[in-house]
C-alpha positions as CSV (number, residue, x, y, z in Angstrom):
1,X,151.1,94.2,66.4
2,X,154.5,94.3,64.4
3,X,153.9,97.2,62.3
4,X,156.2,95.7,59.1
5,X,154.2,92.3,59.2
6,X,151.0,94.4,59.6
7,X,151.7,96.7,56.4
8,X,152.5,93.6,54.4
9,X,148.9,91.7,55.5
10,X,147.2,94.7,54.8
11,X,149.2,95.1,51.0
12,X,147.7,91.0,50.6
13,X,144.5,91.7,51.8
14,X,143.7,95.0,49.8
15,X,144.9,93.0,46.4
16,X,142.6,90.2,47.5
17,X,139.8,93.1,47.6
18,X,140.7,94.8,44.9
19,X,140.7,91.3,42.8
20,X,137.4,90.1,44.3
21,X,135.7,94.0,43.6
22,X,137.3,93.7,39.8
23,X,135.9,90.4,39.5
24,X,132.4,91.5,40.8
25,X,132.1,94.8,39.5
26,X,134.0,94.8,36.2
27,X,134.5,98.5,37.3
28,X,137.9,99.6,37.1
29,X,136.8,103.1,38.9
30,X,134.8,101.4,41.3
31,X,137.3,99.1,42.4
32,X,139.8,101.4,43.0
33,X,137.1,103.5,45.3
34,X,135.9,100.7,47.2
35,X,139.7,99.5,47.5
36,X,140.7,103.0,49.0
37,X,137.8,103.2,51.3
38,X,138.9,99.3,52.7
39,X,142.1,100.8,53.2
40,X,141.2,103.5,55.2
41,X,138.9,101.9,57.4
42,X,141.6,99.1,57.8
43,X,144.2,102.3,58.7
44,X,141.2,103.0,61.9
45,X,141.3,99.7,62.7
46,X,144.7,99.3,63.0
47,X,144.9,103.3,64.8
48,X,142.0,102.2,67.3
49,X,143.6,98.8,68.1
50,X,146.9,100.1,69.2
51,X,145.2,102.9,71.3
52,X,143.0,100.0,72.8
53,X,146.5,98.4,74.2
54,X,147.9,101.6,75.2
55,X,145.1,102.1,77.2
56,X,145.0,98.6,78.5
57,X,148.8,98.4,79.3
58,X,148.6,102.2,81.6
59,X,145.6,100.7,83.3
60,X,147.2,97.5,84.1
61,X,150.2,99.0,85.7
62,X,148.4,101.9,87.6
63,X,146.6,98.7,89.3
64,X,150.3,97.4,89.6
65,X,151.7,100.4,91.4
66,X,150.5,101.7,94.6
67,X,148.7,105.3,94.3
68,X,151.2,107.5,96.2
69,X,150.1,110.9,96.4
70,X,153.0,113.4,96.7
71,X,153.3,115.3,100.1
72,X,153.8,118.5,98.7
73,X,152.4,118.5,95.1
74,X,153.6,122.2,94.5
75,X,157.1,121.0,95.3
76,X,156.8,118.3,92.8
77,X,155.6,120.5,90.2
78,X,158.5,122.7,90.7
79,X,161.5,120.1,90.4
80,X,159.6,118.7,87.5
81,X,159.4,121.7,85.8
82,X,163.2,122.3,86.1
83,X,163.9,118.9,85.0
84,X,162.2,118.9,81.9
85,X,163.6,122.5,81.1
86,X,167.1,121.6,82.2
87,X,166.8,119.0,79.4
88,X,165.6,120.9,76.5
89,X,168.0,123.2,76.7
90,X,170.6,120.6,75.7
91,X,171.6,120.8,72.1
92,X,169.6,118.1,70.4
93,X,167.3,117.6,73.8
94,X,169.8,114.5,74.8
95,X,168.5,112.9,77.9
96,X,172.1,111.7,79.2
């Protein structure tokens, strides 16, 4: 889902609404209600469909990589915990 081409469907498809609701209702008020509830629920939509392939994608690749559990998970917390440190105290947290 290409965000830019998403934004611009939704744009078309909330003026088609809003048309089809004018057209309907003769409402000018109502339109515009119905119109911003469409838009939010299409805003979900679009929020729970990327989180669907997020999720999909991590569970694909832990099936992809082997489960390796660490032989000393204390140790591992520890360099961790230096790395990530050693990096935000870099001006601008640069990762280089």
């Amino acid at each position: 889902m290409f965000a830019p081409r998403f934004v611009m469907s939704m744009f078309g498809a909330l003026a088609a609404f809003a048309i089809a609701t004018y057209f309907l209702t003769g409402s000018l008020a109502s339109t515009a209600v119905q119109t911003l509830i469409c838009a939010v629920l299409i805003q979900v939509g679009y929020f729970l469909a990327v989180l669907f392939l997020v999720w999909k994608e991590a569970r694909e690749r832990r099936k992809l990589s082997p489960g390796k559990l660490p032989a000393d998970p204390t140790n591992d917390e520890k360099q961790a915990s230096k790395l990530s440190l050693r990096r935000l105290n870099r001006p601008r947290h640069f990762n280089s």
